[in-house]
MARZAKE-900165 format. One record per residue: x, y, z of N, C-alpha, C in turn; residue number from 1; residue in one letter. Coordinates in steps of 0.2 Angstrom, whole numbers, plus 5000, padded with zeros to 4 digits. Example, Ala and Ser with C-alpha at 12.3 -4.5 7.8 and 13.67 -1.06 7.14 Angstrom:
MARZAKE-900165
((5066,4972,5039),(5062,4978,5039),(5066,4984,5039),1,"A")
((5064,4989,5035),(5068,4995,5036),(5064,5000,5039),2,"S")
//
This chain:
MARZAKE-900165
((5004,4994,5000),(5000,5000,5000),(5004,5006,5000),1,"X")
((5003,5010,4997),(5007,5019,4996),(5007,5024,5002),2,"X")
((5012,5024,5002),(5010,5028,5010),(5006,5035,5007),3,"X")
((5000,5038,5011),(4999,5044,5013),(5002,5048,5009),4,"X")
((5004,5055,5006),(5005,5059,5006),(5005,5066,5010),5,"X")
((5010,5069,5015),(5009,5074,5021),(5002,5077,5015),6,"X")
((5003,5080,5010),(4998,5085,5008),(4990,5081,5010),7,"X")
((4988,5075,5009),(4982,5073,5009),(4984,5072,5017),8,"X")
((4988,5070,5020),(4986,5066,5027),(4985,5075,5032),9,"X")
((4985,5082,5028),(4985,5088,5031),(4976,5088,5030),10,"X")
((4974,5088,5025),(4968,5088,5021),(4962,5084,5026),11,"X")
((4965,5078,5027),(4961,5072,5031),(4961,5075,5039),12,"X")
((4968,5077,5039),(4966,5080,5048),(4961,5087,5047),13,"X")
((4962,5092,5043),(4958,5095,5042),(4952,5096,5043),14,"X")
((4948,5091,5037),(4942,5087,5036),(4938,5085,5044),15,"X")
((4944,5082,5050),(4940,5079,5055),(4940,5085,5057),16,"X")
((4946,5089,5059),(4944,5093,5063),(4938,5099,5060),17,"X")
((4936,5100,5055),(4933,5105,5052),(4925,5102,5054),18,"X")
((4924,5095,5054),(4919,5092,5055),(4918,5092,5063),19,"X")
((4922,5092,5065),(4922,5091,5074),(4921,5100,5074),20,"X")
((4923,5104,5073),(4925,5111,5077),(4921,5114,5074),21,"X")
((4918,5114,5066),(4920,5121,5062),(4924,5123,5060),22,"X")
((4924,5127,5053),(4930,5130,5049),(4933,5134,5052),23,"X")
((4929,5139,5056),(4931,5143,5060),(4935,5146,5064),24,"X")
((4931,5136,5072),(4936,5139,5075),(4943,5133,5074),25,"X")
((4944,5132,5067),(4950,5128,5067),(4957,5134,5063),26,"X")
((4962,5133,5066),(4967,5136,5062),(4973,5131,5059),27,"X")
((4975,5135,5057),(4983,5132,5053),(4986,5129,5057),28,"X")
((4989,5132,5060),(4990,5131,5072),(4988,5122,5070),29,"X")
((4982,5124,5072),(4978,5118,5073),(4979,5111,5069),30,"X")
((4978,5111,5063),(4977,5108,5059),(4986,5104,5057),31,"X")
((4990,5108,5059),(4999,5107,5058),(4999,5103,5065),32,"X")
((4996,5104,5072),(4996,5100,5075),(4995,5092,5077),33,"X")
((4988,5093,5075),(4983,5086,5074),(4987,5084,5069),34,"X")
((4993,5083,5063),(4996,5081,5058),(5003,5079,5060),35,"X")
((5003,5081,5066),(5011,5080,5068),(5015,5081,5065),36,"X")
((5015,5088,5063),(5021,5092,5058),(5019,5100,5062),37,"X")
((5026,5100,5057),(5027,5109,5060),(5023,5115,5054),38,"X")
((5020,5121,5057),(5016,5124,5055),(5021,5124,5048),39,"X")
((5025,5126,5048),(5031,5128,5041),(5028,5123,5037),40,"X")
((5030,5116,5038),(5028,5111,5032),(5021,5112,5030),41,"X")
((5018,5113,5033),(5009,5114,5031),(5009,5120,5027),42,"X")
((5014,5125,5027),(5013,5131,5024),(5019,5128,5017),43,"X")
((5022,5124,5019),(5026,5121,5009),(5019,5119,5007),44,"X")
((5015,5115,5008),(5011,5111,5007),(5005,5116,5003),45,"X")
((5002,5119,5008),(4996,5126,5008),(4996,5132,5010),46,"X")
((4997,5137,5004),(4997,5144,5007),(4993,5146,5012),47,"X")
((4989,5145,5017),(4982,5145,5020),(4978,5142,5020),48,"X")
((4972,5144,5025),(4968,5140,5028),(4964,5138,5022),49,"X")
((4960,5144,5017),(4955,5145,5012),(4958,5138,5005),50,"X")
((4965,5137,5005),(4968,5132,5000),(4967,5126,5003),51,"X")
((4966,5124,5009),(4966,5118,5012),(4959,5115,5012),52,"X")
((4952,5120,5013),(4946,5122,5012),(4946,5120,5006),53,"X")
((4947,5122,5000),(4947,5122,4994),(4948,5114,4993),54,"X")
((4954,5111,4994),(4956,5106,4992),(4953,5101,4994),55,"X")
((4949,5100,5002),(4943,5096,5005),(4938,5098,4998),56,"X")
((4936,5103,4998),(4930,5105,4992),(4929,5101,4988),57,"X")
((4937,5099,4983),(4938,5095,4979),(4938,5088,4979),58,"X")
((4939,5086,4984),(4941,5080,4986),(4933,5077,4988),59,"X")
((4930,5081,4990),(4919,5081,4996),(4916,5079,4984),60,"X")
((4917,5084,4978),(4917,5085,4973),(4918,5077,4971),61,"X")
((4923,5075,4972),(4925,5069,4967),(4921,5064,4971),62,"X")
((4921,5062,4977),(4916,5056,4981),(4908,5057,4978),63,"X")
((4907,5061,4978),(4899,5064,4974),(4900,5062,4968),64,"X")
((4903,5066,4962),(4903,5061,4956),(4906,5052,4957),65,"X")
((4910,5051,4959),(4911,5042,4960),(4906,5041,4962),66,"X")
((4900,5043,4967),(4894,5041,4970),(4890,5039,4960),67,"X")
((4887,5046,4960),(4884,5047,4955),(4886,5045,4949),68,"X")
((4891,5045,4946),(4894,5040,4942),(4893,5032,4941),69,"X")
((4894,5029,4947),(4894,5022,4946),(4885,5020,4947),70,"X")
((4883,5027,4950),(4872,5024,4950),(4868,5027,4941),71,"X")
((4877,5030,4937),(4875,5030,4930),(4874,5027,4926),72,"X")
((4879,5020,4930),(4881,5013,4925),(4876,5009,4926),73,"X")
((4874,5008,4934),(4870,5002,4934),(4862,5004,4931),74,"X")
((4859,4998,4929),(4853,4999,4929),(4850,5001,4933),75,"X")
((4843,5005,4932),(4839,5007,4938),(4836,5002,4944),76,"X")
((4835,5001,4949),(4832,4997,4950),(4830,4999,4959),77,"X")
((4826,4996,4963),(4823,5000,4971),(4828,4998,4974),78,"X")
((4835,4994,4973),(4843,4993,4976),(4847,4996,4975),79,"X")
((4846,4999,4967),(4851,5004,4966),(4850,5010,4968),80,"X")
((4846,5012,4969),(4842,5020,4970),(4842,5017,4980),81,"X")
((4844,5015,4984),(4844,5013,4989),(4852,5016,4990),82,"X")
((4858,5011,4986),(4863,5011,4987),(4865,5018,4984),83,"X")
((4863,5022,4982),(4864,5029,4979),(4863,5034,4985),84,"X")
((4858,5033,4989),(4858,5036,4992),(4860,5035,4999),85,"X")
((4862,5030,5000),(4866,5027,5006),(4874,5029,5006),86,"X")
((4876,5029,4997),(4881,5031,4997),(4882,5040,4996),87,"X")
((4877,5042,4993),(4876,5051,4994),(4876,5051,5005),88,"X")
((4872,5047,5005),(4871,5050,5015),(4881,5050,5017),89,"X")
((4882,5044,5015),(4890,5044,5018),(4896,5049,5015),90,"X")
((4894,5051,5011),(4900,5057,5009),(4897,5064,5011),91,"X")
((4889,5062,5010),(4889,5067,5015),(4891,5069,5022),92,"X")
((4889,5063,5025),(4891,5062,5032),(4900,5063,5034),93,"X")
((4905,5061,5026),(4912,5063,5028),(4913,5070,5027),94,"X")
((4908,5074,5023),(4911,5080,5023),(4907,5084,5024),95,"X")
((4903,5082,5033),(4898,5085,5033),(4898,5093,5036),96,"X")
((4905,5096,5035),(4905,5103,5038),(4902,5106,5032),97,"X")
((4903,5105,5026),(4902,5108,5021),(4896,5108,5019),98,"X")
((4891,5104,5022),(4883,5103,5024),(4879,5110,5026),99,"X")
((4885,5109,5032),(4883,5115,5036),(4887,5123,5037),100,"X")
((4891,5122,5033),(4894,5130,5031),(4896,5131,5023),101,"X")
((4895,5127,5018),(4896,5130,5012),(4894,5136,5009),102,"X")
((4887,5137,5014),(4884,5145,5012),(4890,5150,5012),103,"X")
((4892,5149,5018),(4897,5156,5022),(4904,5154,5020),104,"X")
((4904,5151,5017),(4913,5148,5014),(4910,5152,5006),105,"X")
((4905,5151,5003),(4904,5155,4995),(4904,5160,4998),106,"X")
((4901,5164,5003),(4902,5170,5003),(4908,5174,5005),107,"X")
((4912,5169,5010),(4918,5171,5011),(4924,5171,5007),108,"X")
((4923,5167,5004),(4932,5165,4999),(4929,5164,4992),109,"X")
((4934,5168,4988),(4932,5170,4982),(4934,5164,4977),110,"X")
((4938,5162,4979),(4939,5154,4977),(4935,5150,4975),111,"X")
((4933,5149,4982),(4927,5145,4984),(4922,5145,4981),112,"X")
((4919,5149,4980),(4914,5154,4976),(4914,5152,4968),113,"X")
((4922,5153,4967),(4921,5151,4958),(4921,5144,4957),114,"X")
((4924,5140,4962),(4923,5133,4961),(4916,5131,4962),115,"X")
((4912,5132,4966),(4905,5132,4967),(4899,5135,4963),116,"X")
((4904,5139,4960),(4896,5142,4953),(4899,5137,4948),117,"X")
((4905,5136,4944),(4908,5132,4940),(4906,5124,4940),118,"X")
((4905,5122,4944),(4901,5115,4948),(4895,5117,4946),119,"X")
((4891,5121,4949),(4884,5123,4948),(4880,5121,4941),120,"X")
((4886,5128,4938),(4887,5127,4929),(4885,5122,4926),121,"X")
((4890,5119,4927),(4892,5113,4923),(4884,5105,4926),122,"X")
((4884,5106,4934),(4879,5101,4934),(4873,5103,4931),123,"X")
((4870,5109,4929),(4864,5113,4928),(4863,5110,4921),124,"X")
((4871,5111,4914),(4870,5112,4906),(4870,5102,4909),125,"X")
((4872,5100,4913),(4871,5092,4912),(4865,5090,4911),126,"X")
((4861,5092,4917),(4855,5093,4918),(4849,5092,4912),127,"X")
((4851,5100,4910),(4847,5103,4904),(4847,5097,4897),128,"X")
((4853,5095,4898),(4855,5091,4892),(4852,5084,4892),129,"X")
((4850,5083,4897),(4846,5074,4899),(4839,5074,4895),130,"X")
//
């Protein structure tokens, strides 16, 4: 098995803590702790708190489509629209600060903001296109 990468294993302690505390009240401080590195290495890794944000974003983004993706391939059926949904509750459940503060992260980071309408976008013309 492949070790880890510090960058994703920053990402993952993140993730818990941001689930645990809020994005809030967690800092760089904090998150360079729970990792067992020094804040320096977390700043080679991520300029800030808002790119580490970002890069859960992305990571919350790919489990959603893998969900959705593989209930594309399978036939429809009241098992597979079971396990789509059981699989949508659990990535919710992993990334579930983003449940509860995506509003105030699009308001607050402008990043954030363009990956989120860009996402929007793009599921919208899918949508339309069905």
């Amino acid at each position: 098995m492949a070790r880890q990468s510090t960058k994703e294993r920053i990402v993952d302690v993140a993730i818990a803590l941001f689930n645990e505390r809020g994005t809030a009240a967690v800092s760089t401080n904090h998150i360079a702790e729970s990792a067992g590195i020094s804040p320096g290495n977390l700043y080679y890794h991520f300029r800030n708190k808002e790119e580490i944000i970002l890069h859960a974003y992305e990571r919350a983004l790919r489990a959603y489509d893998e969900v959705w993706d593989r209930a594309g391939a399978t036939p429809a059926s009241p098992g597979m629209v079971l396990r789509l949904l059981e699989e949508t509750f659990d990535a919710q459940w992993e990334f579930r600060f983003f449940q509860r503060e995506l509003p105030w992260l699009v308001q607050a980071s402008e990043s954030i903001r363009e990956r989120y309408r860009d996402v929007q976008r793009r599921r919208l013309a899918y949508y339309r296109s069905l």
